[in-house]
N, C-alpha and C positions, 0 to 999 in steps of 0.2 A: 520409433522404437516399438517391438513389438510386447504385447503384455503375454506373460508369464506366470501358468499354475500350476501348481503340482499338487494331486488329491491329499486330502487330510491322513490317509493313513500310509504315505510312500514312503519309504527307507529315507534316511538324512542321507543328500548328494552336496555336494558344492554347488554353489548359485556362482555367475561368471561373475569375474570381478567386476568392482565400481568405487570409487572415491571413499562412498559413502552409505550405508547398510541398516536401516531404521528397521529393528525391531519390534516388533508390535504381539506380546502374549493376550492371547484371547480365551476366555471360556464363556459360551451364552453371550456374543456381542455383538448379535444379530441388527439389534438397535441403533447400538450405540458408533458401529464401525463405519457405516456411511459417509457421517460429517463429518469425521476425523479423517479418514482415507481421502474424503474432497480436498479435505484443508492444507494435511499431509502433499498431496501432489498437485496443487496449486501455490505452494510454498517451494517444494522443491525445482518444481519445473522451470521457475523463475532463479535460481541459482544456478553459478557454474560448476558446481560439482557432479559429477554423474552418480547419480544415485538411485539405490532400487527400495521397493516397501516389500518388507517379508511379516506375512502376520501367521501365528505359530497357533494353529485351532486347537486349546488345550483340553480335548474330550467332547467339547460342547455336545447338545445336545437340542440347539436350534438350528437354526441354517446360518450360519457362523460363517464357513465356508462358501454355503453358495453365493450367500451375501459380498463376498472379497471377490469370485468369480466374476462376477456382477458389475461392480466397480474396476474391474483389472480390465474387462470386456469396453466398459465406454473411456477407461482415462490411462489405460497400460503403455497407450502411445505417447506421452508424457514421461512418465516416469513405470519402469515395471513393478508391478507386484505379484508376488507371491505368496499361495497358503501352503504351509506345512501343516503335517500333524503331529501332535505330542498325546500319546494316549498314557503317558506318567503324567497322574494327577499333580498341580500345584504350580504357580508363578515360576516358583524356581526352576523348575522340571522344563519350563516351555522358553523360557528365558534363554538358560544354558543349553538346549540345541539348538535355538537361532541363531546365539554366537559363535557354538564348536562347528558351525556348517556353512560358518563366512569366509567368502574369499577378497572381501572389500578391506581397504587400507585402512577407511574406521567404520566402525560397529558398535553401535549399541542399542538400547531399546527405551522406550517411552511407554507409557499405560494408553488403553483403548479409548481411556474417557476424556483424552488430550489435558487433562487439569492444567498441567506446564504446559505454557502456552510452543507451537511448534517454532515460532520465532527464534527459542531458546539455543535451535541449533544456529545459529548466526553465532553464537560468542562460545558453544560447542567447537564448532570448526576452526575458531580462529586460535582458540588455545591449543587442539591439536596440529595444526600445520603450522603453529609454531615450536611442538615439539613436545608438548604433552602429554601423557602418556593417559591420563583416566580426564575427565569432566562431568560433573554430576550436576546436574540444580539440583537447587538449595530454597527451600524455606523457610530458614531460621537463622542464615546467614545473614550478616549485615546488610540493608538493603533490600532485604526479601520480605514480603509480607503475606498477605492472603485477602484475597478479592471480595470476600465474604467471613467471617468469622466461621470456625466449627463450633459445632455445640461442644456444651462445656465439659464431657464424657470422655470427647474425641479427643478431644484438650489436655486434659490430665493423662489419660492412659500416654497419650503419644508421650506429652512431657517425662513421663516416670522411662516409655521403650528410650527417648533416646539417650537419659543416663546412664543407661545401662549399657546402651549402643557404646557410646564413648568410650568406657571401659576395654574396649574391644576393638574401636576404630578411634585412637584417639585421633582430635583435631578435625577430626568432621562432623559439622553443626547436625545435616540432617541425613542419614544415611537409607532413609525412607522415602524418600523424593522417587516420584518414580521416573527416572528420564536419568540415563546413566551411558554416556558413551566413550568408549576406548579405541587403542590404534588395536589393529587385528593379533599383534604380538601380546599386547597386554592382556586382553581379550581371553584370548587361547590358552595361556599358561593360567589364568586365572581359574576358568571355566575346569581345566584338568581337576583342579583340587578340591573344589567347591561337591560338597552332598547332601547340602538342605534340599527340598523342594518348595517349601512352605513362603509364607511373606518373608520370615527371618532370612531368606536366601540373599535380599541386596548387603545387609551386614557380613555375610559370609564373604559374599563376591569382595568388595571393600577392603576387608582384613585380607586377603589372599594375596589385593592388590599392592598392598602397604606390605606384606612380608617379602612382595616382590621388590622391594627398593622404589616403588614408582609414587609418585607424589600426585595426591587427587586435588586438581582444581576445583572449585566450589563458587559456581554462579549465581546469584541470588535472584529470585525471579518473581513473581507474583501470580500465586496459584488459587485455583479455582474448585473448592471443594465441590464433590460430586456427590450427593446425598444416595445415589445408586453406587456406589463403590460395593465391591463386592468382598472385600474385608469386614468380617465379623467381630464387632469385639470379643464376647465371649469364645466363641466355634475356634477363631484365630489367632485372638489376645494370648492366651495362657501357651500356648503349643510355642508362639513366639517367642515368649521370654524363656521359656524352656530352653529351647532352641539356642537363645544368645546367650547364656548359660551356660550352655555347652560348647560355647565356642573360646571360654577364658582358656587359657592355654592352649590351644589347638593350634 
């Protein structure tokens, strides 16, 4: 199978269908996209699913891009990838055009720094081709833990977003987990209504999901804090809660 790019700043197209459609937002992940996109298509290539890698260069401002070029050039025959560009600033902004421009049965996306481990699609897929409509890991879900402890900052603040989360998404433990994938229906209608750009945009996406009648599955997994996450407490924290705040009635 041949590998597949399209320049950072081309119009959103439809990519041809595939089973399966791992989202990947990036900004500055020049570093870090390497061993993630190795691991990524040596996980996938080994399943039967037909599946493609779209990573969404959100403005970067390293070689972000040529870096996925690069990787698509030696492993595209395995599994294809592709870079988009999203030059609206923010997670959410680069998230919700990898979904609205999926022509795959499931779609969804995972963070650059792989935290959740990629394995995770194994129990991803089996809850959706058995008919479920969203699938998220989970950190706080029963059984889920964390490979490493976060400092105790990261700690608190998450504990205080996801009470607040709840309010908003009830009955989902972590709504922050970054690894979130849906059948291309749920996907689409979801992404319609969703206007965050910001982190608060997986709670948005979530509650969209849940007003759509679809029930979010919640796989508990064991994650790998990344001391380079590119989430600010301060710069990101407050605009977040703002943000889910703004989402009680909506």
């Amino acid at each position: 199978m041949t590998a597949s790019t399209t320049g950072p700043t081309a119009l959103p197209t439809r990519r041809p269908a595939a089973d399966l459609e791992v989202i990947i937002p990036a900004y500055n992940e020049a570093a870090r996209l390497p061993r993630t996109l190795e691991a990524t298509v040596a996980f996938l290539a080994a399943q039967p699913w037909d599946a493609r890698i779209v990573v969404v260069d959100n403005g970067s401002v390293d070689d972000t891009a040529g870096v996925v070029r690069a990787v698509a050039a030696r492993l595209g025959h395995a599994v294809p990838i592709d870079v988009i560009g999203c030059t609206r600033a923010g997670k959410g902004a680069a998230v919700r055009r990898g979904l609205a421009t999926s022509s795959a049965r499931f779609v969804g996306f995972f963070d650059a720094d792989l935290s959740t481990p990629v394995e995770t699609l194994t129990a991803a897929m089996y809850h959706l081709q058995a008919g479920a409509g969203a699938v998220i890991a989970s950190r706080h879900a029963p059984g889920a833990g964390f490979a490493e402890p976060q400092p105790l900052g990261r700690r608190l603040g998450g504990a205080a977003f996801r009470a607040l989360s709840r309010s908003v998404v009830p009955g989902v433990h972590d709504s922050q987990c970054g690894f979130k994938f849906f059948t291309r229906e749920v996907a689409a209608q979801a992404v319609r209504e969703c206007r965050l750009d910001g982190f608060a945009f997986d709670v948005e996406l979530l509650r969209r999901v849940q007003q759509a009648g679809t029930t979010i599955v919640e796989v508990p997994v064991t994650w790998t804090d990344d001391a380079r996450s590119t989430f600010h407490p301060l710069r990101d924290g407050i605009p977040s809660f703002r943000a889910v705040l703004s989402l009680r009635g909506a």
